[in-house]
C-alpha positions as CSV (number, residue, x, y, z in Angstrom):
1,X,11.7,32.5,-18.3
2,X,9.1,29.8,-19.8
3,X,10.2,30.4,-23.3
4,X,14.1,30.4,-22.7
5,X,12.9,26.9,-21.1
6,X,11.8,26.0,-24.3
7,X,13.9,27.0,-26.5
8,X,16.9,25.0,-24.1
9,X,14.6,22.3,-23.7
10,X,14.1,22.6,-27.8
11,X,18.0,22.4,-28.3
12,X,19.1,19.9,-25.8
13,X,16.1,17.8,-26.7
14,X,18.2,13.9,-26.9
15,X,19.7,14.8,-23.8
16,X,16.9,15.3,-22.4
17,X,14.9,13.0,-23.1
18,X,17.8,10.1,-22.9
19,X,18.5,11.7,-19.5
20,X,14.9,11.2,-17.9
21,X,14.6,7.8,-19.4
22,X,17.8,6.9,-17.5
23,X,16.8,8.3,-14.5
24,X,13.7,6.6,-14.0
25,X,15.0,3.6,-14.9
26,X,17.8,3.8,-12.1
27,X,15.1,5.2,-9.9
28,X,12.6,2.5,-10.5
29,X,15.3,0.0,-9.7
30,X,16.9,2.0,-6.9
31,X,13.4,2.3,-5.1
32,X,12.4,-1.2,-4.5
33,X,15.4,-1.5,-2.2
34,X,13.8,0.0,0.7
35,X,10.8,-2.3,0.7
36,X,13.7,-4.7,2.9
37,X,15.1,-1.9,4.8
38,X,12.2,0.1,6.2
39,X,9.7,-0.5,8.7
40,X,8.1,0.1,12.4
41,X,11.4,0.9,14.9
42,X,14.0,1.5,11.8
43,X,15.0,4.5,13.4
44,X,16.1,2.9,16.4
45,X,20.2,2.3,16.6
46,X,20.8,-1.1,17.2
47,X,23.8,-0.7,19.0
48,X,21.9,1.5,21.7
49,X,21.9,0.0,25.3
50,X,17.8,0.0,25.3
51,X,17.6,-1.7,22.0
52,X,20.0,-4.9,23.3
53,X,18.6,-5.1,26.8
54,X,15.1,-5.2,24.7
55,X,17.3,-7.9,22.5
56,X,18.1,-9.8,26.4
57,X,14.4,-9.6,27.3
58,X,13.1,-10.8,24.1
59,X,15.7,-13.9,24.5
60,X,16.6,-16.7,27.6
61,X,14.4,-14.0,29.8
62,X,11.5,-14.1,27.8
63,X,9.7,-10.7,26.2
64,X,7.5,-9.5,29.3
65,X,6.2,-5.9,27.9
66,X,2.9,-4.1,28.2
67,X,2.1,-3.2,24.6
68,X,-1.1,-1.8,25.2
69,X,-2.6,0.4,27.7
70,X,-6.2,1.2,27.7
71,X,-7.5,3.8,30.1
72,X,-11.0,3.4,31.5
73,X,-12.1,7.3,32.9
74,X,-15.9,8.6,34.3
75,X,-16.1,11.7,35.8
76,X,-18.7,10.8,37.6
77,X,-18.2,7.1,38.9
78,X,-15.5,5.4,41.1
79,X,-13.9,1.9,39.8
80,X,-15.1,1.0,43.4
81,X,-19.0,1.5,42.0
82,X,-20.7,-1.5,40.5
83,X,-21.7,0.8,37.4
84,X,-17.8,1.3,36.8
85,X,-16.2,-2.1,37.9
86,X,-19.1,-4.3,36.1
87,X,-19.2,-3.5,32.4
88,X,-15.4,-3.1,32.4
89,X,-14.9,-6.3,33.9
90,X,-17.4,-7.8,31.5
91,X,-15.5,-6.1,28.4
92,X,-12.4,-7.4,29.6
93,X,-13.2,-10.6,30.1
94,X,-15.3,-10.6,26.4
95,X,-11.9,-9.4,24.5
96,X,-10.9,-13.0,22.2
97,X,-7.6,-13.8,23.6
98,X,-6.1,-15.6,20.5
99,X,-3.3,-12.7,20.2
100,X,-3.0,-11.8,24.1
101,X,-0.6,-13.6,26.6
102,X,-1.5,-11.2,29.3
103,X,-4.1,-8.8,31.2
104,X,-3.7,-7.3,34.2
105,X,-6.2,-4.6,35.8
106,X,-7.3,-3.4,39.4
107,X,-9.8,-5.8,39.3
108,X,-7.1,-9.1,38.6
109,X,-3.9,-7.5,41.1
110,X,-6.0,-5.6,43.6
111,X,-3.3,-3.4,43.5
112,X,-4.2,0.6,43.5
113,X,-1.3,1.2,41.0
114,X,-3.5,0.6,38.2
115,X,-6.3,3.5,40.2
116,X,-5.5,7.3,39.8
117,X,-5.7,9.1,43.2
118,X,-9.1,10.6,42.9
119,X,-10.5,6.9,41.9
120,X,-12.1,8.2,39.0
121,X,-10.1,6.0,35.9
122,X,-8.2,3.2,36.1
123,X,-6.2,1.2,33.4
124,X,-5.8,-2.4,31.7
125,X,-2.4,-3.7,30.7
126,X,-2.3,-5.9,27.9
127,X,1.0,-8.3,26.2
128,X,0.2,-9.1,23.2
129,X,1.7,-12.9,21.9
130,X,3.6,-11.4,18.7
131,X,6.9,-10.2,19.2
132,X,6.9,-8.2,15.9
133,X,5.3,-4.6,16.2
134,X,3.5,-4.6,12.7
135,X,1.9,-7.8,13.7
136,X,0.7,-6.3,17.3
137,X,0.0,-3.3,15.0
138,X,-2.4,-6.0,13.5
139,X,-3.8,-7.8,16.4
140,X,-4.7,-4.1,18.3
141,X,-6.8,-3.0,15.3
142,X,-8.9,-6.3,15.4
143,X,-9.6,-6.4,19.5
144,X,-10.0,-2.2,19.6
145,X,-13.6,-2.0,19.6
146,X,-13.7,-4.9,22.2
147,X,-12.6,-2.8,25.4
148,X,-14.9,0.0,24.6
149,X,-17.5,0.1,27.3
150,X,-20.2,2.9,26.9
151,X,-20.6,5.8,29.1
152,X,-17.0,5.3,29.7
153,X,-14.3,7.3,28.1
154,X,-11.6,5.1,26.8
155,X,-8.4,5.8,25.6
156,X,-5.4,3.6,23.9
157,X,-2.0,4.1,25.1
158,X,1.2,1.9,24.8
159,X,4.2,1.2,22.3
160,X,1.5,-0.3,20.3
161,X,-0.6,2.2,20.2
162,X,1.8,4.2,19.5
163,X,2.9,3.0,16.5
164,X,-0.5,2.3,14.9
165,X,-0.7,6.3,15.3
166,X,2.5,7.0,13.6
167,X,1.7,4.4,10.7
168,X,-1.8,6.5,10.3
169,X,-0.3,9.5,10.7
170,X,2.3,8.8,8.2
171,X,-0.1,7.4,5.3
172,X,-1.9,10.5,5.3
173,X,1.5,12.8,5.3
174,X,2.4,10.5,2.6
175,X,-0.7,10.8,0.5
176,X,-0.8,14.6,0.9
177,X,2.7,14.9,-0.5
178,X,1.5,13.0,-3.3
179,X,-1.1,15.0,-4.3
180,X,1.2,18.5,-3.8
181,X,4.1,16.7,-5.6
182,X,2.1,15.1,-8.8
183,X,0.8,17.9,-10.5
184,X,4.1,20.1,-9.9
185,X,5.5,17.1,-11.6
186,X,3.5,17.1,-14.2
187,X,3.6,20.7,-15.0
188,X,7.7,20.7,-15.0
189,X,7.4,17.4,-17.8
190,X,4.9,19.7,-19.9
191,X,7.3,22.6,-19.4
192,X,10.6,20.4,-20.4
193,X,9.6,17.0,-21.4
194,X,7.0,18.0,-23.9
195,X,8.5,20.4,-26.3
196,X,12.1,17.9,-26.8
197,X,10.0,15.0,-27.4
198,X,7.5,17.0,-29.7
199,X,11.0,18.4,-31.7
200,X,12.2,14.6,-31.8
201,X,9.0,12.9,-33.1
202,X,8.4,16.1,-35.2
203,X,4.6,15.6,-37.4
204,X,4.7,12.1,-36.1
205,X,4.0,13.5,-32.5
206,X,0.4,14.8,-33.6
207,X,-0.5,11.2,-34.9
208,X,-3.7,9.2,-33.3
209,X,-5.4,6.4,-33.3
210,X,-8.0,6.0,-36.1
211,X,-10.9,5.6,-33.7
212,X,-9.5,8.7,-31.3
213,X,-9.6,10.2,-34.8
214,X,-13.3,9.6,-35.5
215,X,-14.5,10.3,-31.6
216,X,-12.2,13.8,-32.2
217,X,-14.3,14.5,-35.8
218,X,-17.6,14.3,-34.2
219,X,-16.7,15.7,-30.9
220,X,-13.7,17.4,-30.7
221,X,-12.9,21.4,-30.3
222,X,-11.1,23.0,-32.9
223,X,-10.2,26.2,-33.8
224,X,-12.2,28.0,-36.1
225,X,-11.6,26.4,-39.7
226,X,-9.3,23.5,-38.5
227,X,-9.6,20.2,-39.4
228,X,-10.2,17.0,-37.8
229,X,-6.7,14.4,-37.2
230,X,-6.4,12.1,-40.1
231,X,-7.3,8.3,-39.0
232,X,-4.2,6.4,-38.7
233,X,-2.1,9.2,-40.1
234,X,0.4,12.4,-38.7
235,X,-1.1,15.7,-38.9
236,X,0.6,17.5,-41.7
237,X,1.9,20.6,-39.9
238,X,0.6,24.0,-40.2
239,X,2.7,26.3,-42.4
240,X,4.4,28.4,-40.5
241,X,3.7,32.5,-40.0
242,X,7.2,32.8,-42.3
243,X,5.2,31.1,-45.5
244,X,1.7,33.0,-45.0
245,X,0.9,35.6,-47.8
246,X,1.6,38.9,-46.2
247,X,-1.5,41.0,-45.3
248,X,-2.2,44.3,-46.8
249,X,-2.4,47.9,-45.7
């Protein structure tokens, strides 16, 4: 299969060539389209009903949204013990509120919604100012660490969080199908690529550089009785098995 490969990639060597030249050109330039089109919530349809009451909320109403949930748990205290209510009052209060229009807890409604039946968690709403998700993306990652409280367990939940998930999640799908996809690549433009352009620049394609010349001389592996690449200059090709003085019996 590999050599009928070659020998079509051998023949139809300009059209090959020409034809991946093309294509990355169109592409390169087809690519940077998306950089406009894509980001957090393009899958959502715009004409859906949530996405324009969301529109009517964000307008004359105002955008009143919880964005972030964090979730305070112990199983060992109440939120009605000191040792539970205290430092998570204290963290709350210490978070920088720059990027936050609201907070609302137990502690700030007295309301047991925010207290799970058995008393043992309780949560924190937060809005954040921005009404872009990347930049409450942005604003979650800096004041994270600031609603930790220890001996707690503390979890993130929310649109917000959310999304910072998927945009993690997706980065590291992404750079895994890079590093499948790249040497596949590479092996189908040294099974294709490789050959046409060698038959197109013929001797010229074993030229180099006169110092990659030099570094090759005193370095370089060769087979036994080769010689080094002339500085500067194309290789003068082998002669071929047809030429070669026929070997005895």
């Amino acid at each position: 299969m590999f050599s009928a490969l070659g020998r079509f990639a051998v023949r139809r060597r300009r059209w090959i060539v020409t034809g991946a030249l093309v294509l990355v050109a169109v592409c390169g330039a087809w690519g940077t389209g998306v950089f406009g089109r894509l980001g957090g919530g393009a899958g959502f349809d715009d004409r859906s009903e949530s996405v324009h009451a969301d529109g009517l909320l964000a307008g004359p109403l105002g955008r009143y949204a919880t964005d972030l949930v964090v979730l305070y748990e112990s199983d060992t205290l109440t939120v009605d013990d000191a040792r539970f209510a205290g430092p998570v009052q204290q963290a709350v209060s210490a978070v920088p509120r720059a990027d936050i229009l609201r907070i609302d807890s137990f502690w700030s409604t007295h309301s047991d919604r925010f207290v799970s039946t058995d008393r043992h968690a309780t949560y924190v709403g937060v809005q954040l100012t921005s009404s872009d998700d990347q930049q409450r993306v942005k604003d979650f990652r800096k004041i994270k660490d600031d609603f930790r409280v220890e001996g707690l367990t503390v979890r993130f939940g929310g649109s917000t969080a959310m999304t910072d998930q998927v945009n993690r999640r997706t980065l590291l799908d992404l750079g895994l199908a890079e590093a499948l996809s790249v040497p596949l690549l590479l092996i189908l433009l040294v099974l294709v690529l490789e050959p046409a352009t060698m038959r197109l620049l013929g001797k010229w394609a074993w030229w180099s550089p006169a110092p990659l010349a030099r570094w090759w001389e005193r370095y370089g592996t060769r087979e036994r009785g080769g010689q080094p690449p002339s500085s500067g200059h194309p290789l003068t090709p082998a002669p071929s098995d047809s030429t070669a003085s026929p070997a005895r019996v």
